[in-house]
PDB file of N, CA, C and O in Angstrom, chain B, residues numbered from 101:
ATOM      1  N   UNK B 101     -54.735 108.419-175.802  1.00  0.00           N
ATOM      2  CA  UNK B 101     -55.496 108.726-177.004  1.00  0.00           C
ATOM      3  C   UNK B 101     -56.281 107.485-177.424  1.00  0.00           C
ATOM      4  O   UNK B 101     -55.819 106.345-177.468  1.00  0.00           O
ATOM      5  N   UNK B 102     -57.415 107.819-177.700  1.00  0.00           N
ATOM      6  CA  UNK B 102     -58.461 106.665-178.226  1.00  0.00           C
ATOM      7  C   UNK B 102     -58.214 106.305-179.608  1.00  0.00           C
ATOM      8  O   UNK B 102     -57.268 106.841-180.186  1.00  0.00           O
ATOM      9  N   UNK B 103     -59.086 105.304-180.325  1.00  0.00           N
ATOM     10  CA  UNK B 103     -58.854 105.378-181.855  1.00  0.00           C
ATOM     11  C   UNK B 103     -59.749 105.364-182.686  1.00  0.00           C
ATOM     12  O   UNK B 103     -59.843 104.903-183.823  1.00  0.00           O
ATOM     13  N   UNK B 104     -61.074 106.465-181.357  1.00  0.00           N
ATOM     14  CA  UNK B 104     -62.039 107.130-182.192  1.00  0.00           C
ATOM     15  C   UNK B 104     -61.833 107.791-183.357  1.00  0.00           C
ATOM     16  O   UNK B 104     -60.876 108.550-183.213  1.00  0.00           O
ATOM     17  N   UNK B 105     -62.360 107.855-184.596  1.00  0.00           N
ATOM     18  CA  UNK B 105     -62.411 108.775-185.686  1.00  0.00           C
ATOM     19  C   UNK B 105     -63.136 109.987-184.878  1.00  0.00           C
ATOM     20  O   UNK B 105     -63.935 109.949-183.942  1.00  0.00           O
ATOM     21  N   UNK B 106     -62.578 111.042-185.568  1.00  0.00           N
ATOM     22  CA  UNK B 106     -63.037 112.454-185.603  1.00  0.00           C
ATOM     23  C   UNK B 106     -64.535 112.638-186.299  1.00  0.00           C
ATOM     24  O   UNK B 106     -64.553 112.230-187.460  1.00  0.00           O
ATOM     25  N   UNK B 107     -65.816 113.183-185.804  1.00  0.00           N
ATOM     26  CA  UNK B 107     -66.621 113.074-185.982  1.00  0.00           C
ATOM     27  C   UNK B 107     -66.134 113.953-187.680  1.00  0.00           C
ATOM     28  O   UNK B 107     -64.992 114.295-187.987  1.00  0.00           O
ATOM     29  N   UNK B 108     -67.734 114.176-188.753  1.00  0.00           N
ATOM     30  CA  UNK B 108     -66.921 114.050-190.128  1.00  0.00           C
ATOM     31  C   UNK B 108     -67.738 115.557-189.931  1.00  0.00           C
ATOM     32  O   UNK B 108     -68.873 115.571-189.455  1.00  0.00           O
ATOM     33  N   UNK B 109     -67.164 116.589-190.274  1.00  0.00           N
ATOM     34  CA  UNK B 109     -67.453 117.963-190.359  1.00  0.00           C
ATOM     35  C   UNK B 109     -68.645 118.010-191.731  1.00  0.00           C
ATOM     36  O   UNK B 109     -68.434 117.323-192.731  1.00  0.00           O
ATOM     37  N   UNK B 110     -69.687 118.760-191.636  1.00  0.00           N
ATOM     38  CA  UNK B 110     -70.630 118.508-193.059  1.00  0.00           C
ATOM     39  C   UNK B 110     -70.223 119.907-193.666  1.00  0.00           C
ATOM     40  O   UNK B 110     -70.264 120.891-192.928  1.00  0.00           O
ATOM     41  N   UNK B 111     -69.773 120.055-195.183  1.00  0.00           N
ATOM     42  CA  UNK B 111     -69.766 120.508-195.967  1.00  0.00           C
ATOM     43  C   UNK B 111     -70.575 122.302-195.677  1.00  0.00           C
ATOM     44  O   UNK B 111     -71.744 122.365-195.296  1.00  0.00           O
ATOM     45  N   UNK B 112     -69.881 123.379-195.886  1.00  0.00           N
ATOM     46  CA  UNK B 112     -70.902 124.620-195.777  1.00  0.00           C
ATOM     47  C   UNK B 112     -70.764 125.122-196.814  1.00  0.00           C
ATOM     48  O   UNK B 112     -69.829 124.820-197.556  1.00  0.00           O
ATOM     49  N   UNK B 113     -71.687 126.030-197.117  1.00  0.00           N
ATOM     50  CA  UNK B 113     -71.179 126.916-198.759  1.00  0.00           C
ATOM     51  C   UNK B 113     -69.654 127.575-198.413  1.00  0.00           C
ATOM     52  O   UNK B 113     -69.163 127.556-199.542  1.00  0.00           O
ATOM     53  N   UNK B 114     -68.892 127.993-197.765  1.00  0.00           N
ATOM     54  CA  UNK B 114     -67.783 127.825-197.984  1.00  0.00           C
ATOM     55  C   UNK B 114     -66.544 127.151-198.608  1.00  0.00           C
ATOM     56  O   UNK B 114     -65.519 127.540-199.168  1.00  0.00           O
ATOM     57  N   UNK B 115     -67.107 125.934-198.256  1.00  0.00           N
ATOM     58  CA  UNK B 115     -66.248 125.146-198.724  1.00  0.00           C
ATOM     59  C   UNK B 115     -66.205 124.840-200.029  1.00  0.00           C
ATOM     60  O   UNK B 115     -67.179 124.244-200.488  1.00  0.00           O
ATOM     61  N   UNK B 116     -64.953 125.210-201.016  1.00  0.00           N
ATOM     62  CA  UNK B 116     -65.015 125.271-202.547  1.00  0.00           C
ATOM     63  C   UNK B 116     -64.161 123.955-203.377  1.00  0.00           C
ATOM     64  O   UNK B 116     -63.159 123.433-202.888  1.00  0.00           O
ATOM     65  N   UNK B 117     -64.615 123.639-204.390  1.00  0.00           N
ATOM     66  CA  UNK B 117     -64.136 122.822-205.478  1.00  0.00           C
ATOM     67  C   UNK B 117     -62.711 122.967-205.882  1.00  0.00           C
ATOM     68  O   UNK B 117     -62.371 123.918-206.586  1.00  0.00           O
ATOM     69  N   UNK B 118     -61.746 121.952-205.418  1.00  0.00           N
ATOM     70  CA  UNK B 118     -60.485 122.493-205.817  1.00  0.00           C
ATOM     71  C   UNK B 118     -59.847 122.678-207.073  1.00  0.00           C
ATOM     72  O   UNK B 118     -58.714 123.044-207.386  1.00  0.00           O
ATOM     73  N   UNK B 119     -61.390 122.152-208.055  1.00  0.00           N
ATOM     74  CA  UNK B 119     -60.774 122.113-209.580  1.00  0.00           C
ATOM     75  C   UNK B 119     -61.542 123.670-210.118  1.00  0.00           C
ATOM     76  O   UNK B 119     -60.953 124.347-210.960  1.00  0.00           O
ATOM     77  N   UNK B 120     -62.529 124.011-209.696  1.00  0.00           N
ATOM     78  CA  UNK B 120     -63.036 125.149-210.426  1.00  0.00           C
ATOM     79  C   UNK B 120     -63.893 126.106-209.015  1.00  0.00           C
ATOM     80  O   UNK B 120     -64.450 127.109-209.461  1.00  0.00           O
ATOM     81  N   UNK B 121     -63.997 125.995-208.036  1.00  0.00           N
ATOM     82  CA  UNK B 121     -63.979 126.824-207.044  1.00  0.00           C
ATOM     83  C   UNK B 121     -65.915 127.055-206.924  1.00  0.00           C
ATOM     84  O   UNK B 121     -66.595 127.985-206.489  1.00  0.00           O
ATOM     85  N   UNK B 122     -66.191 126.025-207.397  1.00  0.00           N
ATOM     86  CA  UNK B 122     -68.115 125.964-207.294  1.00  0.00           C
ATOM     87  C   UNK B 122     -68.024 125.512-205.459  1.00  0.00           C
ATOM     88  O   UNK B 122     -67.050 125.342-204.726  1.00  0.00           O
ATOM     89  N   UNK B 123     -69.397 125.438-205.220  1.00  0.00           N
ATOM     90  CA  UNK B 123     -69.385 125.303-203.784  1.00  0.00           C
ATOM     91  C   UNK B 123     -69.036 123.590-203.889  1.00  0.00           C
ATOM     92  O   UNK B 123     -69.251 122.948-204.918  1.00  0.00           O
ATOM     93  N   UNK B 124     -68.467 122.999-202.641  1.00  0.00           N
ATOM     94  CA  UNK B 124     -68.165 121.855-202.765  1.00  0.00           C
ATOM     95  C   UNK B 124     -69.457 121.284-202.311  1.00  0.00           C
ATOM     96  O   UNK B 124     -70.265 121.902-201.619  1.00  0.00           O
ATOM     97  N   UNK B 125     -69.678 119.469-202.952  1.00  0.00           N
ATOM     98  CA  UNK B 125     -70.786 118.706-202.218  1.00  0.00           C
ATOM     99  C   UNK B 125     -69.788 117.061-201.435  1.00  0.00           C
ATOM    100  O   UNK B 125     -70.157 116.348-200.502  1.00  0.00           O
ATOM    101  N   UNK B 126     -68.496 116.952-202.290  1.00  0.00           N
ATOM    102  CA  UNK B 126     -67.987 115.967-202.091  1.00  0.00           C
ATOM    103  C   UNK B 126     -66.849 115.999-201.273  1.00  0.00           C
ATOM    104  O   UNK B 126     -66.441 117.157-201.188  1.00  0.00           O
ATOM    105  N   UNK B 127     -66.044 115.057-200.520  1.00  0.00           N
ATOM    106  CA  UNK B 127     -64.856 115.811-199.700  1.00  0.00           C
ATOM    107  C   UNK B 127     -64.113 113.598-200.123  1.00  0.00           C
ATOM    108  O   UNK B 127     -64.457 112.424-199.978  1.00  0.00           O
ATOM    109  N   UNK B 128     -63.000 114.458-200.661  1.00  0.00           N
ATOM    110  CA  UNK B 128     -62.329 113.094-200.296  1.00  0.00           C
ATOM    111  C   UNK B 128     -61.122 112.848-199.754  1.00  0.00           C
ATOM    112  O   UNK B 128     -60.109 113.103-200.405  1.00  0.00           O
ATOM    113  N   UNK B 129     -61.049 112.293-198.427  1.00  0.00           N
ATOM    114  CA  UNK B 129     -59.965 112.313-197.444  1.00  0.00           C
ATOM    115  C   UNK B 129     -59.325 111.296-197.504  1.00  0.00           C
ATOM    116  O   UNK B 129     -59.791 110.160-197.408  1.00  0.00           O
ATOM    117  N   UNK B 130     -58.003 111.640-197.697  1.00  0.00           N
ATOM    118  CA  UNK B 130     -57.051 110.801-198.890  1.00  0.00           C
ATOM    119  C   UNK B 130     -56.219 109.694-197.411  1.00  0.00           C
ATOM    120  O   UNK B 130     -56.106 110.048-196.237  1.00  0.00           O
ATOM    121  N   UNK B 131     -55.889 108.712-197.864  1.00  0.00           N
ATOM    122  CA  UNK B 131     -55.329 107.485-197.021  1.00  0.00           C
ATOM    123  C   UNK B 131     -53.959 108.141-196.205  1.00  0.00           C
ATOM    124  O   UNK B 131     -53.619 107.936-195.040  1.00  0.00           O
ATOM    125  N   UNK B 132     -53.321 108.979-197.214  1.00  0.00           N
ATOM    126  CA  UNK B 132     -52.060 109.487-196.766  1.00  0.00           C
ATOM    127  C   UNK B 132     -52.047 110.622-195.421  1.00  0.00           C
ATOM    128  O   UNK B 132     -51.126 110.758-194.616  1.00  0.00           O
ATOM    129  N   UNK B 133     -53.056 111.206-195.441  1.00  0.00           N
ATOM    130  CA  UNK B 133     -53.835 112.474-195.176  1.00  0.00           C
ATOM    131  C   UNK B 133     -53.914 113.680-196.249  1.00  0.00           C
ATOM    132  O   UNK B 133     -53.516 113.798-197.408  1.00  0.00           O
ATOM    133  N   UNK B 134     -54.557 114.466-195.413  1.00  0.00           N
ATOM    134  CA  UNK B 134     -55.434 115.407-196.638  1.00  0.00           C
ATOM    135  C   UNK B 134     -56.463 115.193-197.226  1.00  0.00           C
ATOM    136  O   UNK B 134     -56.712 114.022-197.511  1.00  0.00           O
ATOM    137  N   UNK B 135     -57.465 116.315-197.628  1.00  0.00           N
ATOM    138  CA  UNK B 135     -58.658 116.028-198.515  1.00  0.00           C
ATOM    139  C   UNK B 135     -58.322 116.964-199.719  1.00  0.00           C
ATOM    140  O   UNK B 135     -57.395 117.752-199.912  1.00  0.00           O
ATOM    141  N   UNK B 136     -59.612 116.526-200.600  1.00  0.00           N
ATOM    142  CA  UNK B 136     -59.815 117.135-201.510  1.00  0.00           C
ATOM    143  C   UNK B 136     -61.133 117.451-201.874  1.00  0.00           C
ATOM    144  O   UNK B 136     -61.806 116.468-202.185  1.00  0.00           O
ATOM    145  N   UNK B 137     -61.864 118.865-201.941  1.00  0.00           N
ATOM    146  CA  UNK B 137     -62.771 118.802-202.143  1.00  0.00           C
ATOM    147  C   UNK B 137     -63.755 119.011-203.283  1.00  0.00           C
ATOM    148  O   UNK B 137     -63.137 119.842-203.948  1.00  0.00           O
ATOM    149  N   UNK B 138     -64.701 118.824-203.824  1.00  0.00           N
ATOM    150  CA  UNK B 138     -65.122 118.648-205.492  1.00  0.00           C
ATOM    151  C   UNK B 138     -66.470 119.473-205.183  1.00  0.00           C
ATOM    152  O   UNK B 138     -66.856 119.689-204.034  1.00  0.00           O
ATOM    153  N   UNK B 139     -67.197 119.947-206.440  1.00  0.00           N
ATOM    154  CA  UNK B 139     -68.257 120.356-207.007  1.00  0.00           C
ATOM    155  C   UNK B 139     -68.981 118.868-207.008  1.00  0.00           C
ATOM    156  O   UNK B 139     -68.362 117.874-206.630  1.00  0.00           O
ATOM    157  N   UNK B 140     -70.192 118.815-207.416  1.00  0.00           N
ATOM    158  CA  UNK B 140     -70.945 117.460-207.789  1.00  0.00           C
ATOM    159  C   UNK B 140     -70.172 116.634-209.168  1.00  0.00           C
ATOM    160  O   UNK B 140     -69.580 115.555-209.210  1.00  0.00           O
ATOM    161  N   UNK B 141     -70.468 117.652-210.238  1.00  0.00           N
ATOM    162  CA  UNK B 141     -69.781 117.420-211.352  1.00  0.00           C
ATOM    163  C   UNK B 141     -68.385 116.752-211.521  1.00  0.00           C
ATOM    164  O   UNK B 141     -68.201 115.692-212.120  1.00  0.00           O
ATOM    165  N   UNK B 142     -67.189 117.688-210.771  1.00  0.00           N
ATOM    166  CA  UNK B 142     -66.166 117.192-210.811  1.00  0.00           C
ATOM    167  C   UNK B 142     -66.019 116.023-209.799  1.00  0.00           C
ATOM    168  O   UNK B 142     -65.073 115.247-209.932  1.00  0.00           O
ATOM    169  N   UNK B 143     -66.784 115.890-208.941  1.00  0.00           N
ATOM    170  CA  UNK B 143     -66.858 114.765-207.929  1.00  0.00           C
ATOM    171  C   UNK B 143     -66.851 113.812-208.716  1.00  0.00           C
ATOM    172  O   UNK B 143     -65.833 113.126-208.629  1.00  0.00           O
ATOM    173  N   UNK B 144     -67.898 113.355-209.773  1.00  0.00           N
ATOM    174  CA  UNK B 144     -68.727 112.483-210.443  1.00  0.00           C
ATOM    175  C   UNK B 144     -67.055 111.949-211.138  1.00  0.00           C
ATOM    176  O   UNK B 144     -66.738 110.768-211.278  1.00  0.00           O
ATOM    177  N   UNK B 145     -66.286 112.982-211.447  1.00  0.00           N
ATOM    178  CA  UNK B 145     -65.268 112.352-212.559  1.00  0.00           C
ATOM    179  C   UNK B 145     -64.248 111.940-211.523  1.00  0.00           C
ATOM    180  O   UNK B 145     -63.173 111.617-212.028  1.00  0.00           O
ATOM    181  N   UNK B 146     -64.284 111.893-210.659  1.00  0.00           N
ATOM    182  CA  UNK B 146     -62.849 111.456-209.856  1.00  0.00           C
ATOM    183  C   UNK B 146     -63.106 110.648-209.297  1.00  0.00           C
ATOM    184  O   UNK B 146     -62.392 109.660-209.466  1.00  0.00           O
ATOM    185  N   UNK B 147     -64.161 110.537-208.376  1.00  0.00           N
ATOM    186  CA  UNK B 147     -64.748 109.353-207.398  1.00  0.00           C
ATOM    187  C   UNK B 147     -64.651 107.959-207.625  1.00  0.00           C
ATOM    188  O   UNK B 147     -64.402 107.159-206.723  1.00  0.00           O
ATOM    189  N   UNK B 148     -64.844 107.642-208.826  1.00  0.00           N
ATOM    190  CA  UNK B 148     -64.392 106.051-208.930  1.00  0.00           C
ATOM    191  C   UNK B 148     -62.583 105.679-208.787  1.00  0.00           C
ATOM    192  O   UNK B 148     -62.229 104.514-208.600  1.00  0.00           O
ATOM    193  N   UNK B 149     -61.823 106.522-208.872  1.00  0.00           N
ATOM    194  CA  UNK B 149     -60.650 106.691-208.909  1.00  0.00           C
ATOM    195  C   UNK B 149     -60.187 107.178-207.318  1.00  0.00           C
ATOM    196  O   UNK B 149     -59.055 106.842-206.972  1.00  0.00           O
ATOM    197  N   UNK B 150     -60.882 107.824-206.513  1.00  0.00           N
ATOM    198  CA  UNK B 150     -60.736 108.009-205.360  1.00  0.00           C
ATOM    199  C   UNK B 150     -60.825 107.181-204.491  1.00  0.00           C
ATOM    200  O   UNK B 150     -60.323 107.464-203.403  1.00  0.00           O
ATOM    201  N   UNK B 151     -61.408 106.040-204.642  1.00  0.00           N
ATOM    202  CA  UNK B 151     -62.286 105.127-204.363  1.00  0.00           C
ATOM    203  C   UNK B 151     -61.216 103.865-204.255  1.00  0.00           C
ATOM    204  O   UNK B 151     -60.697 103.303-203.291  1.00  0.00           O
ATOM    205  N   UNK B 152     -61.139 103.705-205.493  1.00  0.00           N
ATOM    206  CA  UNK B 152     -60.105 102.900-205.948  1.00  0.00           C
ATOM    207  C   UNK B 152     -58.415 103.186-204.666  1.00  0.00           C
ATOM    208  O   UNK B 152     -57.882 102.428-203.855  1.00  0.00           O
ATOM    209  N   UNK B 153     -58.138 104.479-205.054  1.00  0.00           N
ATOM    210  CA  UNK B 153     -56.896 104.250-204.052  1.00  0.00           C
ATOM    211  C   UNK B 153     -57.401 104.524-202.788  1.00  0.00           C
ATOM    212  O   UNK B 153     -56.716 105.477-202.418  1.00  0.00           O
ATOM    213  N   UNK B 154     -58.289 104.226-201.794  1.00  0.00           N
ATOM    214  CA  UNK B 154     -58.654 104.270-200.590  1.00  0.00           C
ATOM    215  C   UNK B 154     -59.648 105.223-199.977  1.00  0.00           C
ATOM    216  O   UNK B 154     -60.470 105.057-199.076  1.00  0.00           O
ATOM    217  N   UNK B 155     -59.307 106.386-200.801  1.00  0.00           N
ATOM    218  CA  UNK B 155     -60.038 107.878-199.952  1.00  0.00           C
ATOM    219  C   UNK B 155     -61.555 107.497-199.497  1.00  0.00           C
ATOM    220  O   UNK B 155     -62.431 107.028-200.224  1.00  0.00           O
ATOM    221  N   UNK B 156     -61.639 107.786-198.234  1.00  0.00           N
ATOM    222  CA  UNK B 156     -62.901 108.031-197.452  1.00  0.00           C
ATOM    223  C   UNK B 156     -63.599 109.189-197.953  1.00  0.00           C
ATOM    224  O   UNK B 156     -63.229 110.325-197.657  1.00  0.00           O
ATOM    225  N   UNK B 157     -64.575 108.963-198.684  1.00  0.00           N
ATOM    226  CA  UNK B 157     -65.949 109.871-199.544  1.00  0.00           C
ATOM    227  C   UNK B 157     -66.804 110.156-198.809  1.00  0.00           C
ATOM    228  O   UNK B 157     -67.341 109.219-198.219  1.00  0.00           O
ATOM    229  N   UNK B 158     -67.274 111.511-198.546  1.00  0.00           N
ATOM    230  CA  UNK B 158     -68.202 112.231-197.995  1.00  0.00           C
ATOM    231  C   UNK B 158     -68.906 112.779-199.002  1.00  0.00           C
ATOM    232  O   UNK B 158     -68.369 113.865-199.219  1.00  0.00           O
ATOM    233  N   UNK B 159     -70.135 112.574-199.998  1.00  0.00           N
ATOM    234  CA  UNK B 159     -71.071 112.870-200.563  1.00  0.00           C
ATOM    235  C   UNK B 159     -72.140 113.437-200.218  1.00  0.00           C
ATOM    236  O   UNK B 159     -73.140 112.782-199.925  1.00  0.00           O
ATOM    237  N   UNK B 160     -72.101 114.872-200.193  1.00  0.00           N
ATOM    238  CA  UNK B 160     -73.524 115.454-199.721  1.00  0.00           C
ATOM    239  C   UNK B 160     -74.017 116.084-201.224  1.00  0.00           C
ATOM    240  O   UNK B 160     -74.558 117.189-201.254  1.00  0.00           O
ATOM    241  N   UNK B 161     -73.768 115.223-202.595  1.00  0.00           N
ATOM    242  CA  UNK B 161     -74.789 116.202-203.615  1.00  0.00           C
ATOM    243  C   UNK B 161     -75.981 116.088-203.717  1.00  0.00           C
ATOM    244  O   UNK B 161     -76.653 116.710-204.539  1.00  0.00           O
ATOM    245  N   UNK B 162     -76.530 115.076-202.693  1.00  0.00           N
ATOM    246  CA  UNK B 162     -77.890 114.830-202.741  1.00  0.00           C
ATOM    247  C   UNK B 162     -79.046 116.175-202.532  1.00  0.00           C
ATOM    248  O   UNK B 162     -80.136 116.463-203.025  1.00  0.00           O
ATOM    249  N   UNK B 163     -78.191 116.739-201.588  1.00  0.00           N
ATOM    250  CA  UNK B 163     -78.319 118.392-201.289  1.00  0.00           C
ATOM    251  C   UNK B 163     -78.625 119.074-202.478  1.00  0.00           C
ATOM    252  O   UNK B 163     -79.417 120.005-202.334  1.00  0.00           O
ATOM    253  N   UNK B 164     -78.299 118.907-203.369  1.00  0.00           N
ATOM    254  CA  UNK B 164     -78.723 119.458-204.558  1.00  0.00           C
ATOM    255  C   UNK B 164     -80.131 119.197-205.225  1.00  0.00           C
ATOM    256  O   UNK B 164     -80.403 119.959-206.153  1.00  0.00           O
ATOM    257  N   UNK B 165     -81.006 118.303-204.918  1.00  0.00           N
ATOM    258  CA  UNK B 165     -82.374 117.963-205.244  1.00  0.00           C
ATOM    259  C   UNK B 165     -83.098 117.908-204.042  1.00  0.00           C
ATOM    260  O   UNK B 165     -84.101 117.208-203.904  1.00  0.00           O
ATOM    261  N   UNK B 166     -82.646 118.584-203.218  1.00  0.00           N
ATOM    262  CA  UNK B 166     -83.561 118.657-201.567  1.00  0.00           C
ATOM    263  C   UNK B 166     -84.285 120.227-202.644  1.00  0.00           C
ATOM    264  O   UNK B 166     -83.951 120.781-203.692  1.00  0.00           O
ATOM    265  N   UNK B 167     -85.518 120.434-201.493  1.00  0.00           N
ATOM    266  CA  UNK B 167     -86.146 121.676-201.545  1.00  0.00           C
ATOM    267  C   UNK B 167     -86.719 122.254-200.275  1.00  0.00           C
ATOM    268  O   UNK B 167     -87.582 121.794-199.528  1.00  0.00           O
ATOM    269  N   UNK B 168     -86.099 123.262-200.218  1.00  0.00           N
ATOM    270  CA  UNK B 168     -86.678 124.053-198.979  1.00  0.00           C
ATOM    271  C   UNK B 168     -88.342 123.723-198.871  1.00  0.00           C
ATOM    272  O   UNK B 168     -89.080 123.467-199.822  1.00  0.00           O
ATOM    273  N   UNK B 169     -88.639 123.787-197.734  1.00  0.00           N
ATOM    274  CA  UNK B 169     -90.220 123.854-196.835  1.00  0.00           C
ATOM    275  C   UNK B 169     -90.167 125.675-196.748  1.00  0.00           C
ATOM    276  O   UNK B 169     -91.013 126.462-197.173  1.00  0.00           O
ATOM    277  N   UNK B 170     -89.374 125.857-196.319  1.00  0.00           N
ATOM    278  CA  UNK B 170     -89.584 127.942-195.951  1.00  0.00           C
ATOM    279  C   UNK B 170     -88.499 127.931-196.629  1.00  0.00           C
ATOM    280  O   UNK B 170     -87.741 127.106-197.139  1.00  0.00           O
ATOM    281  N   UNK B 171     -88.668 129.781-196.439  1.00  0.00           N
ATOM    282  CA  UNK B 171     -87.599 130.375-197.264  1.00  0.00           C
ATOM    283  C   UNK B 171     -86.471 130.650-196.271  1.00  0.00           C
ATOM    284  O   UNK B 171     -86.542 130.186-195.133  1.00  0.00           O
ATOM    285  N   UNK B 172     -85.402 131.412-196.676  1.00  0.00           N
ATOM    286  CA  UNK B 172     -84.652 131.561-195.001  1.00  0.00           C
ATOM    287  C   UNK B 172     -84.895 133.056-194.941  1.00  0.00           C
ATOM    288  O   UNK B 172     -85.490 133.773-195.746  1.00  0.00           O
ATOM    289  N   UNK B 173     -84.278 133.365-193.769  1.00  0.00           N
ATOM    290  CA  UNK B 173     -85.428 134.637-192.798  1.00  0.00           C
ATOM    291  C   UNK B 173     -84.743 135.930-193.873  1.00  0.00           C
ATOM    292  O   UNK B 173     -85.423 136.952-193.782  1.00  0.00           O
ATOM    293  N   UNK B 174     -83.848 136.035-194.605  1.00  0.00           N
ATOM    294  CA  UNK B 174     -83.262 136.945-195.438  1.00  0.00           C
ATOM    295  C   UNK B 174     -84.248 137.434-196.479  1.00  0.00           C
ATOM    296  O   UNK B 174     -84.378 138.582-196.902  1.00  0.00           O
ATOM    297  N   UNK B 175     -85.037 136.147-196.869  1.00  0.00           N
ATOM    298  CA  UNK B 175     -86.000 136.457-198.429  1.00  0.00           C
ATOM    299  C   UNK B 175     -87.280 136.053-197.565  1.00  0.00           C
ATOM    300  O   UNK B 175     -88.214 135.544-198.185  1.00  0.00           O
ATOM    301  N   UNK B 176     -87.416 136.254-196.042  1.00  0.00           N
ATOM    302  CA  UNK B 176     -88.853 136.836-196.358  1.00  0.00           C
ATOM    303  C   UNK B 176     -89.804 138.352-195.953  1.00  0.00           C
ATOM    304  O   UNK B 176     -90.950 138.494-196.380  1.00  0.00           O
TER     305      UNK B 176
END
């Protein structure tokens, strides 16, 4: 066995907020193992504290101020 990291899986609308069940943007994968995953919002309130005890942060809320170029093939 190598002691490559596991490439980091990106976030899908599936994946939900474990405090209120919005789509997740944040994932924080805790030192012990396990993640936890957040809304933007609730991200915003935990993250300095996540941070603090070690967890590896995956932040995709930037996703949230992107804008489509096309629509997707459903709405056109």
């Amino acid at each position: 066995m190598t002691g490559a990291l596991a490439p980091v899986k990106p976030l899908t609308a599936l994946d939900r907020c474990d405090r209120c069940g919005a789509q997740a943007y944040i994932r924080a994968t805790l030192p012990v193992g396990g993640e936890l995953l957040f809304c933007a919002h609730h991200g915003r309130q935990h993250i300095a504290a996540l941070r603090e005890k070690g967890a590896d942060i995956l932040d995709e809320s930037a996703r949230l101020s992107e804008t489509r170029s096309t629509a997707p093939n459903d709405e056109r």
